[in-house]
Chimera marker file (.cmm) of the C-alpha trace (Angstrom):
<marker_set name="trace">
<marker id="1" x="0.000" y="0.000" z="0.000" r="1" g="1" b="0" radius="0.5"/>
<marker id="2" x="1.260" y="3.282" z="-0.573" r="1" g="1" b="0" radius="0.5"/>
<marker id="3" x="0.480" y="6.497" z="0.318" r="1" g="1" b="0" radius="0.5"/>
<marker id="4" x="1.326" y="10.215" z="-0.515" r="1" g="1" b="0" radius="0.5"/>
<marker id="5" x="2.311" y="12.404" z="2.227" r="1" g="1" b="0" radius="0.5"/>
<marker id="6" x="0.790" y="15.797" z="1.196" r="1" g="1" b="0" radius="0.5"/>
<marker id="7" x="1.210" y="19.598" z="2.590" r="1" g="1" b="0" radius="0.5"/>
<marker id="8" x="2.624" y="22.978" z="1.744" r="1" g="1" b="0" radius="0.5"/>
<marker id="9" x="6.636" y="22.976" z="2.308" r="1" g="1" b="0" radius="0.5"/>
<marker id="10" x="6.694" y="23.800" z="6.240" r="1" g="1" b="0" radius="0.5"/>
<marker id="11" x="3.382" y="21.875" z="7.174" r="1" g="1" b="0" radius="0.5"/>
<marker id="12" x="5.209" y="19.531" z="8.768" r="1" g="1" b="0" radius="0.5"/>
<marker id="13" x="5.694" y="16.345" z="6.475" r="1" g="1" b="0" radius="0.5"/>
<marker id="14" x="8.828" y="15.631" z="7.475" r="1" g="1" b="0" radius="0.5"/>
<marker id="15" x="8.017" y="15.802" z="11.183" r="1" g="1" b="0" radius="0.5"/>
<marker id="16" x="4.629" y="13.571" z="10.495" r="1" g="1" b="0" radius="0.5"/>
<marker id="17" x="7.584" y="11.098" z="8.906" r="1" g="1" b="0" radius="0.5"/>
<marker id="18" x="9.537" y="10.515" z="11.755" r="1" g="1" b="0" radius="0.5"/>
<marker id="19" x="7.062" y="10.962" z="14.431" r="1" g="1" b="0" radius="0.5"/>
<marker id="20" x="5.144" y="7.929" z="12.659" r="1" g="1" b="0" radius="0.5"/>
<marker id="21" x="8.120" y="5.706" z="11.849" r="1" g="1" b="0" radius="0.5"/>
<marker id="22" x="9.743" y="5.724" z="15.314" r="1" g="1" b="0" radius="0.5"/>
<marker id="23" x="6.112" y="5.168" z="16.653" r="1" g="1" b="0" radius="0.5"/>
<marker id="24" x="5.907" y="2.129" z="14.517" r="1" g="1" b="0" radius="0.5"/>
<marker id="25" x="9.377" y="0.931" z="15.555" r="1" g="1" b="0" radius="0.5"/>
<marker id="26" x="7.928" y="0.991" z="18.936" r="1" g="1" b="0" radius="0.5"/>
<marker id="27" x="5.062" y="-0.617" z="18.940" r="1" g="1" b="0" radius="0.5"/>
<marker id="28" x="7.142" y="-3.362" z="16.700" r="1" g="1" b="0" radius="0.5"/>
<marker id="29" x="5.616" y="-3.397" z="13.723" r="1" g="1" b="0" radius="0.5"/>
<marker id="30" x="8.617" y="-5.189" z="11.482" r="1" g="1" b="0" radius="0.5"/>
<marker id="31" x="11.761" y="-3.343" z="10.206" r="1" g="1" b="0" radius="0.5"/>
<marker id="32" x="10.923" y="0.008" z="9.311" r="1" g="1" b="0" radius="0.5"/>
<marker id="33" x="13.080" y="1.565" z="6.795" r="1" g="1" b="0" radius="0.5"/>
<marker id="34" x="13.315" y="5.281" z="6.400" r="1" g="1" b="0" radius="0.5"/>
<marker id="35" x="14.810" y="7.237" z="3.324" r="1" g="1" b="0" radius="0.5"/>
<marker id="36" x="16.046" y="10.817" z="2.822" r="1" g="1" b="0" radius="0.5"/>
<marker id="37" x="18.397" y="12.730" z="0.566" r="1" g="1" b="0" radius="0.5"/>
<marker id="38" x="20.787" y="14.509" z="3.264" r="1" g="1" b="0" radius="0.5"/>
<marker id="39" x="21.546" y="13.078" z="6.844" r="1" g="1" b="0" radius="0.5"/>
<marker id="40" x="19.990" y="15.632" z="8.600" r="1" g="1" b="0" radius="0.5"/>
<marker id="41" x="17.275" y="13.747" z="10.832" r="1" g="1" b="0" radius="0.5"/>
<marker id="42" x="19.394" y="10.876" z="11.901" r="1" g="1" b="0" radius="0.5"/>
<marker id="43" x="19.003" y="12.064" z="15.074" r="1" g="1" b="0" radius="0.5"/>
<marker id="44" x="15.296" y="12.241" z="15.174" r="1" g="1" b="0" radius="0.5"/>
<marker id="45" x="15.165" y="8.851" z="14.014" r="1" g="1" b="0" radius="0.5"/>
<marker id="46" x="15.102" y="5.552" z="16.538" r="1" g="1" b="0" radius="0.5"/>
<marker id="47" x="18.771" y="4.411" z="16.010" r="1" g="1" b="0" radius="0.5"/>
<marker id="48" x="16.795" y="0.636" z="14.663" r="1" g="1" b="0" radius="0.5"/>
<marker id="49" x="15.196" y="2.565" z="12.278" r="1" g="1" b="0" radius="0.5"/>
<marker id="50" x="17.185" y="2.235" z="8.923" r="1" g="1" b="0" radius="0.5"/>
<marker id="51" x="18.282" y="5.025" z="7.240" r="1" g="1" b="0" radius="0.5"/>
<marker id="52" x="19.111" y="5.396" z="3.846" r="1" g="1" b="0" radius="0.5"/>
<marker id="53" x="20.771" y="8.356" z="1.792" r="1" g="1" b="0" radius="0.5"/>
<marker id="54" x="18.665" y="8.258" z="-1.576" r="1" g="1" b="0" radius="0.5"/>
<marker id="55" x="21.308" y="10.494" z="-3.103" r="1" g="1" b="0" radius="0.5"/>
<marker id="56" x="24.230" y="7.357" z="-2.830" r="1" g="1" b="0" radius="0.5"/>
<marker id="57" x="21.980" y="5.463" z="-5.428" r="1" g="1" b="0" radius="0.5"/>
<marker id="58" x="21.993" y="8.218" z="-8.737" r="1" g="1" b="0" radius="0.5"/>
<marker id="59" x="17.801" y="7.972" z="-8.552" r="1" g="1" b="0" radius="0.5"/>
<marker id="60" x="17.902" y="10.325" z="-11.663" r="1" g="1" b="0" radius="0.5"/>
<marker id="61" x="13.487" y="9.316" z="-12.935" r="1" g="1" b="0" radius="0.5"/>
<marker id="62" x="10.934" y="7.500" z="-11.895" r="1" g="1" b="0" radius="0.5"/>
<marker id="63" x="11.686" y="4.114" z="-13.349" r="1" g="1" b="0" radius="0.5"/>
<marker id="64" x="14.905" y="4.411" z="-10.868" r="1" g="1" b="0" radius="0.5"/>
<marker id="65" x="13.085" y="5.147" z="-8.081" r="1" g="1" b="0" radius="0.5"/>
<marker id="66" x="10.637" y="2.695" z="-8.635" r="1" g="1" b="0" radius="0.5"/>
<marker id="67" x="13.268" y="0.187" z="-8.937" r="1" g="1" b="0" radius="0.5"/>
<marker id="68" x="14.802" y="1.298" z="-5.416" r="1" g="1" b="0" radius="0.5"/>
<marker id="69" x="11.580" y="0.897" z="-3.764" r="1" g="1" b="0" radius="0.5"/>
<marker id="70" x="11.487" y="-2.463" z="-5.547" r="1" g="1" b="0" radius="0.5"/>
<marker id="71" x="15.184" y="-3.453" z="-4.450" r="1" g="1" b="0" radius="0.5"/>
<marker id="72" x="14.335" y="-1.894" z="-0.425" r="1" g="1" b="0" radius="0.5"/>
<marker id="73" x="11.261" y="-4.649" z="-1.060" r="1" g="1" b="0" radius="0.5"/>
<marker id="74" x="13.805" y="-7.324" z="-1.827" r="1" g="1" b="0" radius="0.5"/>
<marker id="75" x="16.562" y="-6.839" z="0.570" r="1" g="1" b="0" radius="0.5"/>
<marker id="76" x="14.715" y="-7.542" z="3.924" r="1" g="1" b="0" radius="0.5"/>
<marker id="77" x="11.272" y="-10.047" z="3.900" r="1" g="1" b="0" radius="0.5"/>
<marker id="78" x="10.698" y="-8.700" z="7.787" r="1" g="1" b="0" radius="0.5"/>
<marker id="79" x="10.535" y="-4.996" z="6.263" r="1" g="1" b="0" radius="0.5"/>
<marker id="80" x="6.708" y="-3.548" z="6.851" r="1" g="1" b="0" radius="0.5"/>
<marker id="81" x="7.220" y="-0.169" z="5.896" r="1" g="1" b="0" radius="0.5"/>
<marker id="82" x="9.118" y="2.467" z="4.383" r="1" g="1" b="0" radius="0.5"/>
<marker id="83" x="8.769" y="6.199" z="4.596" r="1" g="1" b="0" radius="0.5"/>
<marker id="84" x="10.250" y="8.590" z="2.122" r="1" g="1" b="0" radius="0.5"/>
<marker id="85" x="11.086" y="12.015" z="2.774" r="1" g="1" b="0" radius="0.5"/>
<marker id="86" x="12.727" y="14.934" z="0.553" r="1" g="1" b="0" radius="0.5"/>
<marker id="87" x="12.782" y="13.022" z="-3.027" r="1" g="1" b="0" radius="0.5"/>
<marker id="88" x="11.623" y="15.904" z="-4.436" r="1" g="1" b="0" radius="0.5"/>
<marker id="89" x="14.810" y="17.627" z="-3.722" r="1" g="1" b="0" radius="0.5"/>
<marker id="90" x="16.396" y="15.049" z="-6.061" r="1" g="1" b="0" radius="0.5"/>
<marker id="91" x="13.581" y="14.268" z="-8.556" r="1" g="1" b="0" radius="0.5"/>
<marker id="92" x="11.135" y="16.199" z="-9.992" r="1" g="1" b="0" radius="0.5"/>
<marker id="93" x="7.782" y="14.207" z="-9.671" r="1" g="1" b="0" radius="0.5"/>
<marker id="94" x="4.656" y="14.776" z="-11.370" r="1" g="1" b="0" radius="0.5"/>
<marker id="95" x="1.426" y="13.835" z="-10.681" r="1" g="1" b="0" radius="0.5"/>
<marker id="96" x="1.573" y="11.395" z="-13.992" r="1" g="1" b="0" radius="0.5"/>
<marker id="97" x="4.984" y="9.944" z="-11.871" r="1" g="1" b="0" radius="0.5"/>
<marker id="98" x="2.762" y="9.751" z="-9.066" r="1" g="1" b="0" radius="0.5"/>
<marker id="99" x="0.106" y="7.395" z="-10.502" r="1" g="1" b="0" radius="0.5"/>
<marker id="100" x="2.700" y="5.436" z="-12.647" r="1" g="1" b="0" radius="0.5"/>
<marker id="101" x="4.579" y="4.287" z="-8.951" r="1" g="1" b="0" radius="0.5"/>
<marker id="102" x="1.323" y="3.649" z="-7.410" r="1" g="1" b="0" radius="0.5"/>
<marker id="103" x="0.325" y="1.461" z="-10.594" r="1" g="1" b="0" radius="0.5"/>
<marker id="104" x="3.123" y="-0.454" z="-10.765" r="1" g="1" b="0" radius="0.5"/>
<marker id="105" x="3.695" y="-1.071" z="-7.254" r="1" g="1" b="0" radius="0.5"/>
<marker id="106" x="0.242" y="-1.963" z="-7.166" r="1" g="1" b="0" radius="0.5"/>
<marker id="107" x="1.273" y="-5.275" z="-8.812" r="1" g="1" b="0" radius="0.5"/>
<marker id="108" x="4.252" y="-5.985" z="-7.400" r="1" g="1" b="0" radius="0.5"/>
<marker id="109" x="3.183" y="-8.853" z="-4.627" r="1" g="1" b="0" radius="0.5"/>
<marker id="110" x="5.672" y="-8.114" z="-1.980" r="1" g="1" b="0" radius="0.5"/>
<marker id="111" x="4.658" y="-4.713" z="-2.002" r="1" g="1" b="0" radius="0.5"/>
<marker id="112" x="1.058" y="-5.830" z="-0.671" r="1" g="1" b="0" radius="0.5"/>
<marker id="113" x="1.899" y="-6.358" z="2.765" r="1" g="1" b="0" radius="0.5"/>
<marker id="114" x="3.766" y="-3.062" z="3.303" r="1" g="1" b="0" radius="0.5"/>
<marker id="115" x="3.109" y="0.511" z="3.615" r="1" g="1" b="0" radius="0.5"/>
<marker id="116" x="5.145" y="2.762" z="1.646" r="1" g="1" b="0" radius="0.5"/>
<marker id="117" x="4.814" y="6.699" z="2.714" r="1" g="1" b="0" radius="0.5"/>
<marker id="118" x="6.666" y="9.167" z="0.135" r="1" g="1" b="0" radius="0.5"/>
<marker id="119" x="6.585" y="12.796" z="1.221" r="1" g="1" b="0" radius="0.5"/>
<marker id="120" x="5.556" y="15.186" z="-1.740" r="1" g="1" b="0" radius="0.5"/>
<marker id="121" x="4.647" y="18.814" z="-2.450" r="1" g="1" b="0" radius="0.5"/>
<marker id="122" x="1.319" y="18.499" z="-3.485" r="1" g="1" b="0" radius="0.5"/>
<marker id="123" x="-2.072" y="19.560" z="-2.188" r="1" g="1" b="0" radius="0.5"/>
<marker id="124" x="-4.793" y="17.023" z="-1.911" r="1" g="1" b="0" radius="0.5"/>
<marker id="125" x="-6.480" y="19.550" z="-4.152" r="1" g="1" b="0" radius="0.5"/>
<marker id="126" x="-3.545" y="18.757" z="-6.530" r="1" g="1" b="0" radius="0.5"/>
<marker id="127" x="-4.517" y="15.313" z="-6.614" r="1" g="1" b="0" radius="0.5"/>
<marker id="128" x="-6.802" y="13.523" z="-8.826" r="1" g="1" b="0" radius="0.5"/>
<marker id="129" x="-9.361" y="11.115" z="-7.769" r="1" g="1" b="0" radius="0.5"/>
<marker id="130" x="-7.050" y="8.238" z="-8.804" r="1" g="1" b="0" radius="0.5"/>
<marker id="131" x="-5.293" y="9.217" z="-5.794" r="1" g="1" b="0" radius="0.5"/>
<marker id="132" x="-7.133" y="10.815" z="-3.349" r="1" g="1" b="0" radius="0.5"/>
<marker id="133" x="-7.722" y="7.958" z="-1.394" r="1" g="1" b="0" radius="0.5"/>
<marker id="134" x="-4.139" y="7.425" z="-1.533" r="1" g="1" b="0" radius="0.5"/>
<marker id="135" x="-3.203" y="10.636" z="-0.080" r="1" g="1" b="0" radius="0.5"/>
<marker id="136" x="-2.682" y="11.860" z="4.009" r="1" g="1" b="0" radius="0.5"/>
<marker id="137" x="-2.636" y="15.694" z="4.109" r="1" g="1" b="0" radius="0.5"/>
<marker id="138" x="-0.923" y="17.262" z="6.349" r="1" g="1" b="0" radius="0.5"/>
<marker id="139" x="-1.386" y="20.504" z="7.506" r="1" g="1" b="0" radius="0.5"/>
<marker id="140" x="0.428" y="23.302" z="9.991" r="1" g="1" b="0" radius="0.5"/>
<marker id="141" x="-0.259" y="23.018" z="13.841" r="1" g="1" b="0" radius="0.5"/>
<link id1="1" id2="2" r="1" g="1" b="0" radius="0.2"/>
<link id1="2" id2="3" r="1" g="1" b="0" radius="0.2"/>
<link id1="3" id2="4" r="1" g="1" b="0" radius="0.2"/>
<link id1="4" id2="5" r="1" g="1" b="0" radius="0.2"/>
<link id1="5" id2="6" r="1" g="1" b="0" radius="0.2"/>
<link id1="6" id2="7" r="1" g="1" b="0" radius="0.2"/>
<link id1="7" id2="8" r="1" g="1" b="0" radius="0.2"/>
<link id1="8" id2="9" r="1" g="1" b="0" radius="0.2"/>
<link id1="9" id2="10" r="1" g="1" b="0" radius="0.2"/>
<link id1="10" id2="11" r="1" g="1" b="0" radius="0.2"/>
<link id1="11" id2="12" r="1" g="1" b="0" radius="0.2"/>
<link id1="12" id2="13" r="1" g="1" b="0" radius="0.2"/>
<link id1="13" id2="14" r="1" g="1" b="0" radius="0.2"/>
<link id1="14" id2="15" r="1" g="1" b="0" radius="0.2"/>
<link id1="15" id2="16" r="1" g="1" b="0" radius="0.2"/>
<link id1="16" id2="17" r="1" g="1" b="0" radius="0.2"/>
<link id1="17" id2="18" r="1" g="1" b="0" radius="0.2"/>
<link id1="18" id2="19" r="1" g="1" b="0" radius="0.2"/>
<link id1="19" id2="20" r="1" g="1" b="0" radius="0.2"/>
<link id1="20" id2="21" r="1" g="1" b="0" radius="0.2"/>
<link id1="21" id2="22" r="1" g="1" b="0" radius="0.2"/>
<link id1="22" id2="23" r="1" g="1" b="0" radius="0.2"/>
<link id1="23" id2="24" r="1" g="1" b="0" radius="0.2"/>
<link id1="24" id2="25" r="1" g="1" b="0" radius="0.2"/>
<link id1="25" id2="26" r="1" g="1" b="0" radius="0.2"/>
<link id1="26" id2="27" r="1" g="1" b="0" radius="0.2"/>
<link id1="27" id2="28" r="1" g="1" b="0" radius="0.2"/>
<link id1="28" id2="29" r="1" g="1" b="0" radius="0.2"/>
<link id1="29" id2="30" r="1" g="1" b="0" radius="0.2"/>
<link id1="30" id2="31" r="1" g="1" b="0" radius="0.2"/>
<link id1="31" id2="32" r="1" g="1" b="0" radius="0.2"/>
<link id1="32" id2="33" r="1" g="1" b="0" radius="0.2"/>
<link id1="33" id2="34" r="1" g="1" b="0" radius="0.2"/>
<link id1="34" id2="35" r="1" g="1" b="0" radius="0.2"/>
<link id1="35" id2="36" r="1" g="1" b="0" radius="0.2"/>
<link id1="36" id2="37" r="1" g="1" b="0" radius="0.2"/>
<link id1="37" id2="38" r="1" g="1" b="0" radius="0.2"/>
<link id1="38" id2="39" r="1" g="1" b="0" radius="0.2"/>
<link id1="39" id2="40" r="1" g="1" b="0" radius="0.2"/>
<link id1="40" id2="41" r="1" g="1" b="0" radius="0.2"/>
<link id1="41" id2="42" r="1" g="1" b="0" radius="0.2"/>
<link id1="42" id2="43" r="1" g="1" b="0" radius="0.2"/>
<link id1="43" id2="44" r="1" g="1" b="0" radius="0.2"/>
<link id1="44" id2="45" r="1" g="1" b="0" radius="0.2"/>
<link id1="45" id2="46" r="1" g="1" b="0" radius="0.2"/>
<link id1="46" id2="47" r="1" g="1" b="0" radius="0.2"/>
<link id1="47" id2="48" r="1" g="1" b="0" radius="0.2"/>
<link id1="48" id2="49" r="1" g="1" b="0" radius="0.2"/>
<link id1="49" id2="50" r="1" g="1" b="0" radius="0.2"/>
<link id1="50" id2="51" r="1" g="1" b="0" radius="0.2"/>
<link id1="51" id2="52" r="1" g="1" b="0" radius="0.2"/>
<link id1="52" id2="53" r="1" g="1" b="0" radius="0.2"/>
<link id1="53" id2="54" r="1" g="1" b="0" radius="0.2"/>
<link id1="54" id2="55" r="1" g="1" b="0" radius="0.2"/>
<link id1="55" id2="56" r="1" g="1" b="0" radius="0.2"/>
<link id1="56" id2="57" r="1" g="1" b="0" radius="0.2"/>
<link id1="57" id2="58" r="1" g="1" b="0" radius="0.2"/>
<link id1="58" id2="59" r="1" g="1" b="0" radius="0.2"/>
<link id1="59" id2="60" r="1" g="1" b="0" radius="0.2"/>
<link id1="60" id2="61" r="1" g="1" b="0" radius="0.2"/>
<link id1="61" id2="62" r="1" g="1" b="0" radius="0.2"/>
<link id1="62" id2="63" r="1" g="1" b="0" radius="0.2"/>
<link id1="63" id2="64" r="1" g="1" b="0" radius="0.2"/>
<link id1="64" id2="65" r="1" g="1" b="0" radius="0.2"/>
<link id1="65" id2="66" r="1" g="1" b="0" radius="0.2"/>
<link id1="66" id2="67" r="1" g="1" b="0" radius="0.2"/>
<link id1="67" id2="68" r="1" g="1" b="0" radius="0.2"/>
<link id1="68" id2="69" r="1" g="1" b="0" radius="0.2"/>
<link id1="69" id2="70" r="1" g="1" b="0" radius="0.2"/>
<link id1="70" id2="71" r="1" g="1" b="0" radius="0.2"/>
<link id1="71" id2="72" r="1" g="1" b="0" radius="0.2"/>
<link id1="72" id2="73" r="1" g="1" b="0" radius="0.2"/>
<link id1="73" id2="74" r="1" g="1" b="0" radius="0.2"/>
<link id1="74" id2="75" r="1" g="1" b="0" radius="0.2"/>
<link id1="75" id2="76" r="1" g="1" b="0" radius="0.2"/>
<link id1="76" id2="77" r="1" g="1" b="0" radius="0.2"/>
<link id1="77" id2="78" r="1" g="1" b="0" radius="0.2"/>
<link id1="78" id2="79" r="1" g="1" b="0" radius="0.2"/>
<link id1="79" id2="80" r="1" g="1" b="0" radius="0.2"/>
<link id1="80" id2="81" r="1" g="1" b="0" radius="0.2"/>
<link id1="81" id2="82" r="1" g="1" b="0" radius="0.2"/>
<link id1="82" id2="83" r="1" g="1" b="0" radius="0.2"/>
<link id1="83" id2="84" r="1" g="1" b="0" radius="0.2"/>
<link id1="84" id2="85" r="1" g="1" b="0" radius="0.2"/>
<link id1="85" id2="86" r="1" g="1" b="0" radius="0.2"/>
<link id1="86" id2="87" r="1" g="1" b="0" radius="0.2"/>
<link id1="87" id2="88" r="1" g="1" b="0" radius="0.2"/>
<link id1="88" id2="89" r="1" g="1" b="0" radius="0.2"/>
<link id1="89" id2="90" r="1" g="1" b="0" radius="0.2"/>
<link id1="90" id2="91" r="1" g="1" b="0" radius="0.2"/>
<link id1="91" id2="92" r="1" g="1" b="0" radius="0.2"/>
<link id1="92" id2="93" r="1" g="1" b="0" radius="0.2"/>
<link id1="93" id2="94" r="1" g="1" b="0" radius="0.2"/>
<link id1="94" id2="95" r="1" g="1" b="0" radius="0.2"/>
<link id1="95" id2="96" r="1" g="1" b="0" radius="0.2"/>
<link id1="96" id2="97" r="1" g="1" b="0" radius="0.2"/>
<link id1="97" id2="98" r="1" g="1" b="0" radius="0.2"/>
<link id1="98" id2="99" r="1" g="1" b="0" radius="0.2"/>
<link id1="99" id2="100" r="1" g="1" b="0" radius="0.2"/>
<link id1="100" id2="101" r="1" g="1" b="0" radius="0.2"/>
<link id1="101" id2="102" r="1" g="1" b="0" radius="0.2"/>
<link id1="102" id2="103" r="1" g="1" b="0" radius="0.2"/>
<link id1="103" id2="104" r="1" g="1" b="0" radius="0.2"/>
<link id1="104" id2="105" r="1" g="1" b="0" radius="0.2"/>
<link id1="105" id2="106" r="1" g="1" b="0" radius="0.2"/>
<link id1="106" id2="107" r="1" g="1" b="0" radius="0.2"/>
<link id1="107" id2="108" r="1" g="1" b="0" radius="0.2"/>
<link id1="108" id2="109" r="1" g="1" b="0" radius="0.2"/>
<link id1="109" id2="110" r="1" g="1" b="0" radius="0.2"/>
<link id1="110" id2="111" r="1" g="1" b="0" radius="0.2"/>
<link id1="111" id2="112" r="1" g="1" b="0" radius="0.2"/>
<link id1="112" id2="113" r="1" g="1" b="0" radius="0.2"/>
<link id1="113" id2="114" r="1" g="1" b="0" radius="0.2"/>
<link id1="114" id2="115" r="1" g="1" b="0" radius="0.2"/>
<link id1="115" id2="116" r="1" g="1" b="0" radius="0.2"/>
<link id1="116" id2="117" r="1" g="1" b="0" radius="0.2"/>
<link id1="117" id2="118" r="1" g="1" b="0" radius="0.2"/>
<link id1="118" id2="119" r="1" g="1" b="0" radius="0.2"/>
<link id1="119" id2="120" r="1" g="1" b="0" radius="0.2"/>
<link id1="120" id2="121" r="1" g="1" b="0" radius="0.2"/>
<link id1="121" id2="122" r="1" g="1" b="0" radius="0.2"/>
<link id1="122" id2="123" r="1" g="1" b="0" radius="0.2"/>
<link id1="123" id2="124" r="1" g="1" b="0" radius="0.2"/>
<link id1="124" id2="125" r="1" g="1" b="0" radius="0.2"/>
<link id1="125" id2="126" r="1" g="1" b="0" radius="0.2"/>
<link id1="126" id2="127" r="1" g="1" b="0" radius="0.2"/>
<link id1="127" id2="128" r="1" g="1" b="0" radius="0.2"/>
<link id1="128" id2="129" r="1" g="1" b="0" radius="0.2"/>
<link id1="129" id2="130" r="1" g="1" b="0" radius="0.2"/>
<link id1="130" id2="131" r="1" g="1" b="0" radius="0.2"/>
<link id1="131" id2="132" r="1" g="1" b="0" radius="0.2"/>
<link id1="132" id2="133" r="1" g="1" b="0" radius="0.2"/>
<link id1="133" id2="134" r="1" g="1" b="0" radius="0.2"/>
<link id1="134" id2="135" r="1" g="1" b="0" radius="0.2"/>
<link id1="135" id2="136" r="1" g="1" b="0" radius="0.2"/>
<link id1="136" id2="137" r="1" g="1" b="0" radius="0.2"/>
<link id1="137" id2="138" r="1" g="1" b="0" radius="0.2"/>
<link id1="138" id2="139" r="1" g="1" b="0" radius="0.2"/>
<link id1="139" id2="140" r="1" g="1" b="0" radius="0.2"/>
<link id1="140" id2="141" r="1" g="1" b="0" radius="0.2"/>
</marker_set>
């Protein structure tokens, strides 16, 4: 399952990230896996959370990144979920990009049993119905 993490840049995506993938650490729900382009939050994270620099794997479209979800997928069977953060600082995706991951993860069978967050600067508004439903706005507090 995936889902887009929505907001204006300073809503506090980022911050919904970590908060929700060192809850889920905690409450032992499988490895949880947690990307980024720049090292900055390795502090906020749970030190059993994995991170992963996105920028040491030249992710340079969307077929790429789709194949690095795939290959996160591959390399651990206990890994439940995976949250993304910042890829738009390294890829430029469009909404089209947006439905093509969702479609082809959507029949990849490993991908099934795990949740897949990816922080992007979109609106819900932005969205189209396709996705809606795949979609968790967040906004300021």
């Amino acid at each position: 399952m995936i889902k887009y993490i929505l907001g204006a840049k300073g809503a506090g995506k980022t911050r919904w990230l970590i908060d929700n993938a060192n809850a889920d650490y905690k409450s032992g729900n499988g490895n949880i896996a947690f990307v980024e382009v720049d090292d900055d939050h390795i502090f906020s994270l749970d030190y059993n959370v994995r991170l992963i620099n996105a920028t040491d794997y030249i992710l340079d479209d969307v077929e790429s990144f789709y194949g690095f979800i795939c290959g996160l997928m591959a390399m651990d069977y206990d890994l439940q979920k995976i949250y993304i953060d910042g890829i738009y600082k390294v890829l430029k995706l469009n909404i089209e990009d947006l439905e093509y991951i969702k479609n082809k993860l959507d029949k990849v069978e490993e991908a099934e049993n795990r949740e897949i967050y990816i922080n992007v600067n979109y609106l819900l508004e932005d969205m189209p119905e396709s996705l809606k439903e795949h979609a968790i706005e967040v906004t300021p507090q």
